[in-house]
C-alpha positions in Angstrom: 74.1 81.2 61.8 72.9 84.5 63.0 69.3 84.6 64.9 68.2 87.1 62.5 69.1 84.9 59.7 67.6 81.7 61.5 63.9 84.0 61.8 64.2 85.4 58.1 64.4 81.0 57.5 61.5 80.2 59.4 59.3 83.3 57.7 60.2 81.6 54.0 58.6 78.3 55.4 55.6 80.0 56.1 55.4 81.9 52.8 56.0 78.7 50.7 53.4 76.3 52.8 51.3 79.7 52.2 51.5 80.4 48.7 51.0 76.5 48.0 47.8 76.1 49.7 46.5 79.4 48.3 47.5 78.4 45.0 45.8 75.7 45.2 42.4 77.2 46.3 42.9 79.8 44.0 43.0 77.5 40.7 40.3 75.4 41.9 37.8 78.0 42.9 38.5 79.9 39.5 37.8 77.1 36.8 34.7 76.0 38.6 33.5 79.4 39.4 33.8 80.9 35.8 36.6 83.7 36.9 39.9 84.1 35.1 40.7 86.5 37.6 41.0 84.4 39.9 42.9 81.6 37.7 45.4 84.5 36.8 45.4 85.5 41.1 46.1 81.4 41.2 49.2 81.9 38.3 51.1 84.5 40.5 50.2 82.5 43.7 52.2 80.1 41.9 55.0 82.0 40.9 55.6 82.9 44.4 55.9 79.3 45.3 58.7 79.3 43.1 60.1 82.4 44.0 59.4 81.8 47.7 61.9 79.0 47.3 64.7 81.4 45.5 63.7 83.6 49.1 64.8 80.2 51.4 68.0 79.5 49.2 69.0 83.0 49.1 68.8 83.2 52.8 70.6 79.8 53.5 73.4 80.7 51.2 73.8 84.3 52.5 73.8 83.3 55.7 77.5 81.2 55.1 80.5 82.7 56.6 82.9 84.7 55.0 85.5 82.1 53.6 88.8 82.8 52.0 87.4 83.2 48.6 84.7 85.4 49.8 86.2 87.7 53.1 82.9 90.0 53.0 80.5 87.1 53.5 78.1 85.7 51.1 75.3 88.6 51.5 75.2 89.8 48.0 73.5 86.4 47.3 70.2 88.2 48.4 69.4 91.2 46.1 70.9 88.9 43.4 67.9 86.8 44.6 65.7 89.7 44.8 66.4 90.5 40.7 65.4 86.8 39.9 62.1 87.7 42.0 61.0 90.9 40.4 62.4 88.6 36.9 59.4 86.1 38.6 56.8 89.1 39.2 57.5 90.4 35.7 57.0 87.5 33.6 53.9 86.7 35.9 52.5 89.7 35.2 53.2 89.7 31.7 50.8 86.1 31.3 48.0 87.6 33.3 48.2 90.7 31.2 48.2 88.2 27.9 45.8 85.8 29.1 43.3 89.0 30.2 43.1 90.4 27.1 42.4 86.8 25.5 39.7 86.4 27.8 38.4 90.0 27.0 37.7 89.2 23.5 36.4 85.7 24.2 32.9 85.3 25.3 32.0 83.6 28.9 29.7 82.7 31.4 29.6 85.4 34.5 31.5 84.3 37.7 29.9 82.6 40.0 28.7 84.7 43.9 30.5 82.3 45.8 34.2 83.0 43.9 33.7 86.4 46.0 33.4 84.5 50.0 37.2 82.9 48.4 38.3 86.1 47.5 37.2 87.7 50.5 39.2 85.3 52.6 42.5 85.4 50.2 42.4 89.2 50.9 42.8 88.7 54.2 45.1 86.1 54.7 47.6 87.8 52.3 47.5 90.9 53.9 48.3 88.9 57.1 51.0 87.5 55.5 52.1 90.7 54.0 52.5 92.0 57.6 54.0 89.3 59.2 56.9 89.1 56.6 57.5 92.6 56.1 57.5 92.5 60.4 60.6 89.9 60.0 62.1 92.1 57.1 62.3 95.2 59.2 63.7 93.2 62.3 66.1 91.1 60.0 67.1 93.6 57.6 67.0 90.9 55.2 66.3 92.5 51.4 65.0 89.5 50.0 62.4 89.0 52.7 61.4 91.9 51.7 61.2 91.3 48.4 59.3 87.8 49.5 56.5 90.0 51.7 55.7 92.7 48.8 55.1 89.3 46.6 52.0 88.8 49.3 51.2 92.6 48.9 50.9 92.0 45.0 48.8 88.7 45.4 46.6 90.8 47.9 46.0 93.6 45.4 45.2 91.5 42.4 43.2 89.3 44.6 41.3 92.6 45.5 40.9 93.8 41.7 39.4 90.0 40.9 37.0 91.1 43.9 36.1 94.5 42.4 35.9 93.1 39.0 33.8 90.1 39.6 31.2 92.2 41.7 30.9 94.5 39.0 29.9 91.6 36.4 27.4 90.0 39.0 26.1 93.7 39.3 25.6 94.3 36.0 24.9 91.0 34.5 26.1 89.1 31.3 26.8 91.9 29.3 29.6 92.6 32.5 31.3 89.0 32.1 34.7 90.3 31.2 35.1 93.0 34.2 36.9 90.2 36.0 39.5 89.7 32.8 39.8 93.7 33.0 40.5 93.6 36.5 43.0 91.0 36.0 44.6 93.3 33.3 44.4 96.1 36.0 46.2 94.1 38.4 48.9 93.1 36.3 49.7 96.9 35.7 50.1 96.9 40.1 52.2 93.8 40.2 54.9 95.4 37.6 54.9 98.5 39.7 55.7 96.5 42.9 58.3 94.5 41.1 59.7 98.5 41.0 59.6 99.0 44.5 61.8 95.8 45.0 64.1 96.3 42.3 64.9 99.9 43.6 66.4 99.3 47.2 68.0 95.8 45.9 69.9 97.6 43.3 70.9 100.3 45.6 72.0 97.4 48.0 74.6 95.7 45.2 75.6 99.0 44.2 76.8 99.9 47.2 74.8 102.9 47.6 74.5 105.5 50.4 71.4 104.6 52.3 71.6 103.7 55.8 71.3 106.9 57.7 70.0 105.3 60.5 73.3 102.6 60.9 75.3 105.7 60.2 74.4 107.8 63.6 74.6 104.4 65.4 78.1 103.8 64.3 79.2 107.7 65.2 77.3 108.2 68.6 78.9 105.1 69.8 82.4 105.7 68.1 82.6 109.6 69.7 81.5 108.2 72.7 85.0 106.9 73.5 87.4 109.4 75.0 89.8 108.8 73.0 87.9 110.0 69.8 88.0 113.7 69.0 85.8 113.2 66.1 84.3 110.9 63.5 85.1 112.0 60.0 84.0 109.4 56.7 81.7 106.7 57.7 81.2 104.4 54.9 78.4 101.4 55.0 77.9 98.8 52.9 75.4 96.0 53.5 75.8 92.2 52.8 72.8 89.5 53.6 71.8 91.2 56.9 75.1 92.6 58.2 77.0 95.6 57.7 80.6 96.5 57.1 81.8 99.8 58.0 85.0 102.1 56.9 85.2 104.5 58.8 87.7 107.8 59.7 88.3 108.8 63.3 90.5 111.7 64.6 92.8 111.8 67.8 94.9 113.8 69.7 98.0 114.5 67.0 100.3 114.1 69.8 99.6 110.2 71.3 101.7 107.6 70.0 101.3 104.9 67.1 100.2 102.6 69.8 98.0 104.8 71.4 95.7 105.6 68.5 95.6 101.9 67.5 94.6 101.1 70.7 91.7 103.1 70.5 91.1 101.9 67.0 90.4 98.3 68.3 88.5 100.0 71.8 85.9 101.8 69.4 85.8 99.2 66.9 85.0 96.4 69.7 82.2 98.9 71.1 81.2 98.9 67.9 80.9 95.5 67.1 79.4 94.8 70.9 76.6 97.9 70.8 75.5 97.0 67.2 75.1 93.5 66.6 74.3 94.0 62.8 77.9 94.9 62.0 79.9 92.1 61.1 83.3 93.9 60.8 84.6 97.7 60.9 87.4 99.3 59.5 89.4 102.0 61.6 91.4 104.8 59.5 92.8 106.9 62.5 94.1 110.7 61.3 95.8 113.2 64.1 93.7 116.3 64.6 96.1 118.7 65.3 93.8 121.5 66.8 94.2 119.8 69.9 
């Protein structure tokens, strides 16, 4: 198992032990304190438990090496993983946006001051977590870490609506009750957009799509680098887990041998593979460049 895929592990651990506890607090704090904002905040902390898990499966099973029935890897495990977490952050949504408007047209007793200190704390420690995680994502290039680490955004945000919301009833009074329920509504309107911005780059990821700029002038300064290499031409990349496989086109003197451009195939694909530990394997096409 790759380091990268051994720190993307250990960050799960953290989220689920996180998202338990919080859960937990959340749920406890909200029936007592009169606030279904917070019981809602306490159904999506939930949610990522679960989904928190799918993050630590997705990992250990992308992680496996490539076998003989899978010769890219298992990688594509996690933005299939990803899709079953926005499917998690979706239906979440949908009962805090159901449950809200319940609770809108339902009388009830105004939250209590202290559900505002919990709140207050949540905030924080989500928006720790939401750093920390999206810190490993980055460094990991793992997709479904950050998926897991926009789930902490999200509890963050509707943890800070509950906050607005229940101020606003204490502020106003009884007649203000509900602004807790309507910030919970609010919030659920934030956590579908986020389930959005995870979708996006996970599709893009199983579809194969042109994104990775930043690999691509990696894989060409170090490729026309060798002397051998007049040019690099295609350079496809496609990313599995947190690796990267690369097709790629390079042109040679039109006058070397067979032998010759294959051996400086396998040179630039082994600086390749030495200079950029993210690439698990790279395809050579040599072509002759004639205007030599």
């Amino acid at each position: 198992m790759q380091p990268e895929s051994r720190e993307a592990i250990r960050s799960s651990y953290f989220s689920i032990a996180g998202n338990a506890i919080l859960a937990i607090v959340k749920a406890i704090t909200g029936i007592f304190g009169n606030s279904y904002a917070l019981i809602a905040d306490a159904i999506e902390s939930t949610t990522d438990v679960f989904s928190s898990l799918l993050v630590l499966f997705g990992l250990k099973y992308s992680s496996k090496p490539a076998d003989e029935n899978h010769p890219y890897g298992h990688g594509k495990a996690e933005p299939l993983i990803t899709f079953l977490i926005v499917g998690f952050l979706i239906v979440s949504a949908t009962v805090i946006a159901y449950e809200s408007i319940a609770n809108i047209r339902t009388p009830h007793e105004v939250p209590e001051p202290y559900t505002l200190i919990v709140l207050a704390i949540i905030i924080i420690i989500k928006e720790i977590f939401y750093r920390f995680i999206s810190k490993k994502s980055a460094e990991t290039k793992s997709s479904v870490l950050k998926a897991d680490a926009w789930h902490h955004r999200s509890d963050a945000i509707t943890s800070l609506m509950a906050f607005i919301g229940i101020s606003i009833a204490l502020i106003m009074g009884k007649g203000y009750a509900n602004a807790d329920d309507w910030a919970a509504l609010l919030a659920s309107g934030f956590i579908i957009y986020n389930a959005y911005l995870i979708l996006r780059p996970a599709l893009g990821e199983i579809m194969d799509e042109h994104m990775y700029e930043d690999i691509e002038e990696k894989v060409r300064k170090v490729a026309e680098s060798n002397p051998g290499v007049v040019e690099t031409e295609k350079c496809y990349i496609r990313k599995t887990g947190m690796t990267y496989h690369i097709d790629l086109h390079i042109a040679v003197d039109a006058e070397i041998t067979v032998k010759a451009g294959h051996e400086i195939a396998h040179r630039v694909k082994d600086q390749l593979l030495e200079k950029i530990p993210q690439i698990a394997d790279v395809l050579i096409h040599v072509e002759p460049d004639d205007e030599i």
